[in-house]
N, C-alpha and C positions, 0 to 999 in steps of 0.2 A: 161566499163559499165557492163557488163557480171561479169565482177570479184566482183563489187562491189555489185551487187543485188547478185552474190553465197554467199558474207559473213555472211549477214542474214538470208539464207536459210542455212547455215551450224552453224552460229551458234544458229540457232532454231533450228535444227535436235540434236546437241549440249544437249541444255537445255532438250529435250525430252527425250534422252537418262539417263540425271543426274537428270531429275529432282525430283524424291522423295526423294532423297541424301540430293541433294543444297536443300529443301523445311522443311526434318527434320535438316538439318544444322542451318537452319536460322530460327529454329523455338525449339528451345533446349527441352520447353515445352513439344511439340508434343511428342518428342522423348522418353523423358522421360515417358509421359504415356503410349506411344506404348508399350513401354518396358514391363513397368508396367502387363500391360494386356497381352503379350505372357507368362509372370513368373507364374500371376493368374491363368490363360488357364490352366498350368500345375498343380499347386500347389492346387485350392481351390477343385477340384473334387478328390482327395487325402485327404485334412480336413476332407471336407463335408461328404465324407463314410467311414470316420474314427469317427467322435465325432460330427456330426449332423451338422444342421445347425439354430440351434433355438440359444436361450441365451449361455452366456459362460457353456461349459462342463464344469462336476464336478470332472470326471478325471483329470482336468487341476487346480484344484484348491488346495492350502494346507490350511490346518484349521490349524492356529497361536493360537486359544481360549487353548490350555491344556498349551504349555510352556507360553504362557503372564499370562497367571493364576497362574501358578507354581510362579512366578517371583512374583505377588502381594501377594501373601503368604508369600514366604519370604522376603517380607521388613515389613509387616504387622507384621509376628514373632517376627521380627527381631530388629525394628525400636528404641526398648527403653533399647537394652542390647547390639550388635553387637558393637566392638569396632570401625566398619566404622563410623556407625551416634553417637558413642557418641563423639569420640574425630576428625572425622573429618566435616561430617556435620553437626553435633551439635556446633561446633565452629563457622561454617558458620554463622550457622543461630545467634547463641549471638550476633557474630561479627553487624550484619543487624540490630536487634532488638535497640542496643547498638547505632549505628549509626544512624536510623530513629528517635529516640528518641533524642538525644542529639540536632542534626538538629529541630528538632519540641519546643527542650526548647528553643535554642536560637532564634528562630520565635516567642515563645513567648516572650521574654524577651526583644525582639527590642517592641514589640507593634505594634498594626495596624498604628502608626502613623509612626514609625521609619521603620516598613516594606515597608510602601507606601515610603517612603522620600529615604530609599535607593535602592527600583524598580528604583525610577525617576531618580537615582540617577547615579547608573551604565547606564541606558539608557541615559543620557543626557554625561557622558564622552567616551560611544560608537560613539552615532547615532547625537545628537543634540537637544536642546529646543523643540522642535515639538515630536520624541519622549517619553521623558520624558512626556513632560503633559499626552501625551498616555498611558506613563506604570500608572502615577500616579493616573489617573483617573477610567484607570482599577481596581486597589487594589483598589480603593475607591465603586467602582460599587460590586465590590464582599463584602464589609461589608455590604452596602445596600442591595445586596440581601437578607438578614440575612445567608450569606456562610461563615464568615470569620473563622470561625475553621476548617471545612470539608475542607476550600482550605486551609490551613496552613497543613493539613494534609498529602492531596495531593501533595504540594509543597516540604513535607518535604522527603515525600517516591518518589519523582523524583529526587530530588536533590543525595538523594543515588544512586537510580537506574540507572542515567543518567552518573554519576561520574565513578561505578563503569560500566557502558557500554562503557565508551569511554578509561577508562585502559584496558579493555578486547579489543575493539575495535581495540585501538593503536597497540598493541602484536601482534595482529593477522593480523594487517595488515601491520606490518613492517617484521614479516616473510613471507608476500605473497609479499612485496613489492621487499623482497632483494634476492626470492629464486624463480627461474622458478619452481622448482620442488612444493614446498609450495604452490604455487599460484596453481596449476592446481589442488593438492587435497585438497584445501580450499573452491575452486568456486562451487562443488555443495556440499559440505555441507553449503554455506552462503546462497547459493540455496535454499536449504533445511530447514532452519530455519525462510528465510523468508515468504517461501508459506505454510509451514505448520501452520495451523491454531490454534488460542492460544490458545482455548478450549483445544484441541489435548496435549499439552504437561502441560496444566495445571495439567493434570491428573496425570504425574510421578511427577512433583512438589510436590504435596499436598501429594500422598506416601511418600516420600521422607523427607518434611518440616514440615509438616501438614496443616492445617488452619492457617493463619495469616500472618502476616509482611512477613516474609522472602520469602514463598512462590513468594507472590505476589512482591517481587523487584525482586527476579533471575529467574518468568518467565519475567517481562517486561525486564531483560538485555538479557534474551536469544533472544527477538523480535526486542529489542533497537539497540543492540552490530553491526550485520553485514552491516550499511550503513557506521558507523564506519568503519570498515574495509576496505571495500570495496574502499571509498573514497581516504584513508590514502595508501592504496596500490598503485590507480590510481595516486595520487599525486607524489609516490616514482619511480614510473616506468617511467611517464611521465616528470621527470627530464630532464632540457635541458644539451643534450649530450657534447656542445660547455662546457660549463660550467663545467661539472662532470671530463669532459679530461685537461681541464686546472685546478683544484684543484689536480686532479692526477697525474697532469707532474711536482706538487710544491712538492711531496714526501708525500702528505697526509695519516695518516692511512685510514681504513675502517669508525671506529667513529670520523674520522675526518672528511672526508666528510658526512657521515649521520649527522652528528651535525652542520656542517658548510656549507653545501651544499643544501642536498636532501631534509631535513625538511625544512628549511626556503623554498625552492625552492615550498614546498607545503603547504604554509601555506594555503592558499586560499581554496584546495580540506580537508584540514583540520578544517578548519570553517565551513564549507559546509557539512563536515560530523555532526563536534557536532550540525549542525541543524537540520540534516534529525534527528539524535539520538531523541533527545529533543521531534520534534513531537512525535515520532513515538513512545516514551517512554509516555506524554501525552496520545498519541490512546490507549495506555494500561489502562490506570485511570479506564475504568467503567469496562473493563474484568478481570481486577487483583483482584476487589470488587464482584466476583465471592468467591472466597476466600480467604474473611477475609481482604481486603487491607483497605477497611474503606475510610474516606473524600469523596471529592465529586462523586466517580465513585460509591461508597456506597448504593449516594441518588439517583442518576438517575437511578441503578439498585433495589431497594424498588418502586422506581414512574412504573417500568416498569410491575411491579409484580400485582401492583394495575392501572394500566392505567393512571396515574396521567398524563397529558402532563404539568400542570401546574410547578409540583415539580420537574421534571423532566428538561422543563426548565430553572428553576430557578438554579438548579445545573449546566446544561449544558452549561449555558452562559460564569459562571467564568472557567471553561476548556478552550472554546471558547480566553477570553479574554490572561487566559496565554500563550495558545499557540502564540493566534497575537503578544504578549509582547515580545516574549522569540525569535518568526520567525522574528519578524522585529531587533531588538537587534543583534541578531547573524549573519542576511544578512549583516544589517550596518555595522559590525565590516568586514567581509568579503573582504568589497568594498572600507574601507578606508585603505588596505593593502597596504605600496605604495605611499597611495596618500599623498599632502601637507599636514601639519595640519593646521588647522583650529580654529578659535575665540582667544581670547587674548591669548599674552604671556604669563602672568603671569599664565594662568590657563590650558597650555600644559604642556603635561607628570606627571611628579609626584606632581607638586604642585596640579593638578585641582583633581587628586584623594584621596590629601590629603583633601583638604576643602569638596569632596562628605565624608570620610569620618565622621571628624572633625562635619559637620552638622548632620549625621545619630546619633553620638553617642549622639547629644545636642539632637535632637527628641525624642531620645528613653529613653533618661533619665529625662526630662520635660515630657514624656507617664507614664514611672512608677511613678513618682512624683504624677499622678493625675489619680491612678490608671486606667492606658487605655492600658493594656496588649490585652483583648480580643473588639473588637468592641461590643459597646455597642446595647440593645439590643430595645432599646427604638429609636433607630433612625435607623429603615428596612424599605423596601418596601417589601410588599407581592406579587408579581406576581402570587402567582399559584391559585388564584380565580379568578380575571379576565381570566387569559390564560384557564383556563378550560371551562370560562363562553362562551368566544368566540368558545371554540372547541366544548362543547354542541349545540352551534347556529349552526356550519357548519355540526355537525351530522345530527343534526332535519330538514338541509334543502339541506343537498345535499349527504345523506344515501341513501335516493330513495326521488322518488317522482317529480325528475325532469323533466321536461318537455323535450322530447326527448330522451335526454340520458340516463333518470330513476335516475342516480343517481350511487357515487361512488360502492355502492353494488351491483348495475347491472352493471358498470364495469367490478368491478372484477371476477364478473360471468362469461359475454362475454370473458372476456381474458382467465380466467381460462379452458373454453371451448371451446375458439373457438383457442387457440396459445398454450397453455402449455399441454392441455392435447392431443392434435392431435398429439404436439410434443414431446410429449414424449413418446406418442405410437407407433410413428413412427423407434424411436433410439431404442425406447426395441424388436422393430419388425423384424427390419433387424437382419439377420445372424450376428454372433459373428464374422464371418471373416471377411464379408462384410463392418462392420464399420474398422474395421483392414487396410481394402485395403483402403477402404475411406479416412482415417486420414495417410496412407500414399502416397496417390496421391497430396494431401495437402501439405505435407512436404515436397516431393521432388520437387514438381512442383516450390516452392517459394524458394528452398534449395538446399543442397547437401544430396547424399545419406545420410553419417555422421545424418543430420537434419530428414529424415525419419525414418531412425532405430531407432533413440532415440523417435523420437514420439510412433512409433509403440511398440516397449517396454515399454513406458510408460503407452498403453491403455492394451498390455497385462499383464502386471502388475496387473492392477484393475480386470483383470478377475482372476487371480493368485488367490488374495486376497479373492474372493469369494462375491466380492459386487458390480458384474457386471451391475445389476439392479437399484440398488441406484444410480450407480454412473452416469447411462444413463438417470434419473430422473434426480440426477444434474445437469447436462447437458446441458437438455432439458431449466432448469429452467435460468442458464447462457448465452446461447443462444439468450433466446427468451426477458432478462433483456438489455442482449447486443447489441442486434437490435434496441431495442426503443434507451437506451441510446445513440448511434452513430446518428440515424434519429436527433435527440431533438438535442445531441449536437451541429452535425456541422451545423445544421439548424441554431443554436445561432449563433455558430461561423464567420461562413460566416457576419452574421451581424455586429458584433462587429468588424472584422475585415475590413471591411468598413464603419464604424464609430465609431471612437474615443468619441464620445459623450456616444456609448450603452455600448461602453468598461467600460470607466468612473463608470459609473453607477452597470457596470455588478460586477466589483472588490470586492467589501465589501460584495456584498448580496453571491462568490462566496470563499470568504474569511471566512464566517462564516460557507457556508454548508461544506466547505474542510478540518476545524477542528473542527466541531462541533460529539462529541464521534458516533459513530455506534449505540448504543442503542439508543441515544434517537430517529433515525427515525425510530425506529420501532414503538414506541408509536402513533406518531400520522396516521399513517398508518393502525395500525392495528385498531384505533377508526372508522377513516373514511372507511377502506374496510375489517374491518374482521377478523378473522384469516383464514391462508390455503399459499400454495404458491405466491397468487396473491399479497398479500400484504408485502412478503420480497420481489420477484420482484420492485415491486415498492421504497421500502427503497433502496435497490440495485442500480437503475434508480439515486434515488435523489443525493447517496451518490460518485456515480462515472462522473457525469456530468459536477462538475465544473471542475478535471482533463483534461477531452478531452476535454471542450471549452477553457480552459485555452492553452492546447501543441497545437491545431487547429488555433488557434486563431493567437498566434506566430508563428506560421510556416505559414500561408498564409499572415502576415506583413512581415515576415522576406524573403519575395521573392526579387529576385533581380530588383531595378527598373528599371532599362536599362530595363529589359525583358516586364516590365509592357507597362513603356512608346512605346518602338517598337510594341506592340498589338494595343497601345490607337494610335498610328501613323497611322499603318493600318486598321484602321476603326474599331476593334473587339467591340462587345458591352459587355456590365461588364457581362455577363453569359457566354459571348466567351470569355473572358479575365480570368473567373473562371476554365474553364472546360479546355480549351487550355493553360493555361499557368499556372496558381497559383496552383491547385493542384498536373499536374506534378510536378512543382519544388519544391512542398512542402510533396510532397511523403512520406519521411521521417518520417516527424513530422505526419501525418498523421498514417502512418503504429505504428508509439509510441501511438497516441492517442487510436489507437484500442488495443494494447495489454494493456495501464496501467487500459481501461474500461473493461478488461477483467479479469487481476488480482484485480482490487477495487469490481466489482460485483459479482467476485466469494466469498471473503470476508465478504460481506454483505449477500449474500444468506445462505452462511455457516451460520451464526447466527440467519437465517431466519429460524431454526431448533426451536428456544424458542417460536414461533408464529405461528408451523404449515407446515413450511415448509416440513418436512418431507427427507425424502431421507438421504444424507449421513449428513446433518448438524443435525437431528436427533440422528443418532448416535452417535455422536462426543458431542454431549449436553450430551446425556443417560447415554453415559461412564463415563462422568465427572460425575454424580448426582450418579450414582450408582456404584460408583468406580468398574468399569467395564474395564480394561487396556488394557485389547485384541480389545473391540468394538470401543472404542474411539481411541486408537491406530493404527486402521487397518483401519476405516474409515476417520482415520490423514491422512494416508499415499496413500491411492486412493485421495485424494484431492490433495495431492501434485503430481503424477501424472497427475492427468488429469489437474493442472494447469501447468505440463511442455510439455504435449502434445500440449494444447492452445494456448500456447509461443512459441513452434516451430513451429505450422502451421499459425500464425498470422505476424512471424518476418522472411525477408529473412536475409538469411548470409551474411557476409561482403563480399563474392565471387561471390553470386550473385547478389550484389546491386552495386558492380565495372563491372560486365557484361551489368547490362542494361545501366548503365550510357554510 
């Protein structure tokens, strides 16, 4: 009895001895900040009576403005005699011009009737009758809007753009695929091209191209190119190994097995790329109409310049619908990889391609026959007077004047005073290091060191650069968009995801706002609250929501039901069946929902520059309009920055997401 009551008193004396040991052991966390704060203890009073502690020091900064100037001089010089642009990107560009063009005769040349017959057409020996009427009724909906040339336009400058994204794409991802060395110094520059904002490199384009066509396809391939990659890599790597070892033990070469093996083996992340391409070359439509692209991204940036939400609209739909055309086409094709084929024999494999086509050439030459090369003009629907009639009604009765809330202009007041400007007085306020420590207590805490260094260089970076301030405006402005958007989201979420009825419902109205272009929700935004930051906030808000209700959404279905039903066995009621079980195991999906609402709203605010925004999307406009290479350049590059700072303090590592598990 004595021995057994000493064990608990020794191993409590035990525990008392160890216990701050075992307490930071079992608490990694803690540890990590302890840390943290004995290093600061030493290091920030070293800074601080070295270089102050207000904003980023100017000692600490380098001015990029004399060589990025030097550099736009000479292409400027240079541009119509140097034998680089005449005989090498002057061929580019022919090359473009050459190709957009010939693509744009033969869209004429089929006719709105032979274009709509063979969308439905390829869609119907993809996906099946139900698509097809989709694609066909789409082309149909875009001649009625009176768009059918601006989207022939468009269609023609993607179909380059797209083509030539996914040969650069392929390249670049079959040397990341087959070479560890490739892959590691490919990953942040795919990085890199994808956060830097298309403003930002519009600007050496247009040096470089000038105004027009070519400009605007090789920046949408520079924006297009790296899901491409990226996918085609994943596909190459993730080869099953069973399979690679036995093609190898048959004496195969190297392009024997990439040909016979590793590609087929990826077709599926190969589909999957030329989709992400496709949109992502779409999202370019109305920023490539920056300069000179022309078709519909043309008119929704002319609607934006005049407020039009009507014309703008009316443009934005037929983007709208090709995207849904081109996303649903390319998943179908995806998913029947593999599978049985389907509907009659006689019209599997080449015979059912030959009668799609054998019918397209009959349409298109019964269209020239009766002169219907262009959609006629006598048979449009006008949307953009109704749709502005309707946005004048919502100005004049919920501008002000409403009862309690005043009205979206007192909105955007209260917000802009009472959240974005506190918050952004607050981030300009703190000490230059003080954010420094911040954003790496962040990153370690949720990471490895590896994940805090990289953050913490990435925000001293921005102060490097000399646009400390802007960039802690941005910020503020990211922040305070990404707060509502996550409240709003998973508020949807959570519903949809207990009921298949709100899902139902929620799909199409979330399908329109996830490819509907970026500019056009600045228009109605900025009618109903303004100009100034509150209202790219807000665009920001609309344009990254259905993202996170979308990954939210699946990731709290995709929990395991065992775990559900064991909760619903033990009595948990559906807020203790949310909070105790669905969000832990939906973690994951949850931690993705917050970073892609952080990259989609950083995106939108950046554009929030043309409306007032102000800050670093400011400049990145200013440089483009004033070929300005240093400002737009350097305010490129603090965005890409603080969007990889945001990425590692939002994403834990794969090291420590097998830790907590």
């Amino acid at each position: 009895m004595a021995t057994a009551q000493a064990t608990p008193a020794r191993s409590v004396a035990t525990g008392a001895r160890r216990g701050p040991l075992a307490a930071l052991r079992d608490r990694p966390a803690a540890a990590k900040l302890l840390l943290l704060a004995l290093v600061a203890a030493v290091v920030v009073p070293v800074l601080h009576g070295r270089w102050g502690g207000g904003i980023w020091p100017e000692a600490l900064t380098a001015d990029l403005s004399a060589p990025l100037g030097e550099v736009t001089d000479w292409i400027v010089s240079n541009r119509d005699s140097h034998p680089l642009f005449l005989y090498f990107f002057g061929h580019i560009s022919n090359a473009v011009v050459l190709s957009v063009r010939g693509v744009y005769l033969v869209l004429l040349a089929l006719g709105w009737a032979g274009v709509t017959v063979f969308g439905a057409a390829v869609a119907w020996r993809v996906a099946g009758i139900r698509l097809a009427l989709t694609a066909g009724v789409s082309f149909l909906l875009c001649g009625l809007l009176g768009m059918w040339v601006p989207t022939m336009q468009t269609l023609a400058l993607m179909v380059v753009a797209v083509l030539a994204s996914v040969v650069l794409g392929l390249l670049l991802g079959l040397a990341a695929g087959l070479s560890d060395r490739v892959f590691r110094i490919l990953r942040p520059v795919l990085d890199t091209m994808q956060v830097l904002p298309a403003f930002a490199y519009l600007l050496p384009v247009v040096l470089v191209f000038g105004i027009g066509v070519p400009g605007a396809v090789l920046a949408t391939v520079v924006y297009a190119a790296p899901p491409m990659a990226r996918l085609t890599a994943l596909g190459l790597r993730g080869a099953d190994s069973g399979v690679m070892e036995a093609v190898t033990s048959l004496g195969a070469t190297g392009r024997q097995r990439l040909l016979s093996a590793r590609l087929p083996l990826a077709r599926k992340e190969l589909l999957l790329g030329l989709n992400q391409t496709i949109m992502m070359a779409l999202s370019m439509a109305v920023i490539a109409s920056v300069i000179g692209a022309g078709g519909l991204g043309d008119r929704v940036y002319q609607a934006l310049s005049s407020v039009d939400v009507g014309a703008a609209l009316a443009a934005g739909i037929p983007i709208v619908l090709l995207a849904v055309v081109l996303d649903r086409t390319t998943e179908a094709a995806g998913h029947r990889i593999g599978a049985d084929p389907t509907g009659p024999a006689l019209l599997r494999g080449w015979r059912g391609w030959t009668l799609a086509a054998v019918v397209t050439a009959a349409v298109a030459a019964a269209g020239r026959a009766t002169d219907g090369r262009v959609w006629p003009e006598d048979v449009t629907v006008a949307i953009a007077g109704p749709v502005n009639t309707a946005k004048d009604w919502m100005v004049d009765h919920l501008y002000t004047g409403v009862p309690v809330v005043g009205g979206t202009a007192d909105l955007a007041s209260h917000f802009t005073s009472g959240v974005l400007n506190p918050l952004r007085g607050g981030l300009t306020g703190l000490p230059w290091w003080s954010v420094l420590l911040i954003v790496a207590a962040l990153a370690w805490t949720i990471g490895t060191w590896r994940t805090a260094v990289t953050a913490v260089l990435a925000m001293a970076a921005i102060g490097v650069l000399g646009v400390w301030e802007p960039a802690m405006d941005t910020l503020s402005q990211v922040l305070a968009a990404v707060a509502v958007t996550l409240v709003i989201g998973f508020g949807v979420a959570v519903g949809a995801a207990r009921s298949e009825r709100l899902e139902r419902l929620l799909r199409p109205v979330l399908d329109v706002f996830q490819t509907m272009p970026q500019f056009v929700y600045l228009i109605p935004v900025v009618a109903l609250f303004g100009v100034g930051r509150a209202p790219a906030a807000a665009a920001a808000v609309v344009y990254a929501l259905p993202a996170v209700i979308r990954i939210t959404t699946q990731g709290l279905r995709g929990v395991d039901p065992a775990a559900m039903e064991c909760a619903r066995s033990l009595g948990a009621t559906p807020g203790q069946q949310l909070r105790q079980v669905q969000i832990p195991l939906a973690r994951p999906s949850l931690l993705l929902a917050v970073n892609q609402a952080v990259v989609l709203v950083l995106a939108v605010v950046i554009i929030g520059g043309l409306v007032g925004s102000g800050a670093l999307g400011y400049d990145v406009v200013f440089g483009l309009a004033q070929g300005d290479l240093a400002t737009g350049l350097v305010a490129g590059a603090a965005i890409v920055c603080l969007g990889l700072m945001l990425d590692r303090v939002t994403q834990p590592t794969t090291r420590r997401q097998r830790q907590e598990s």
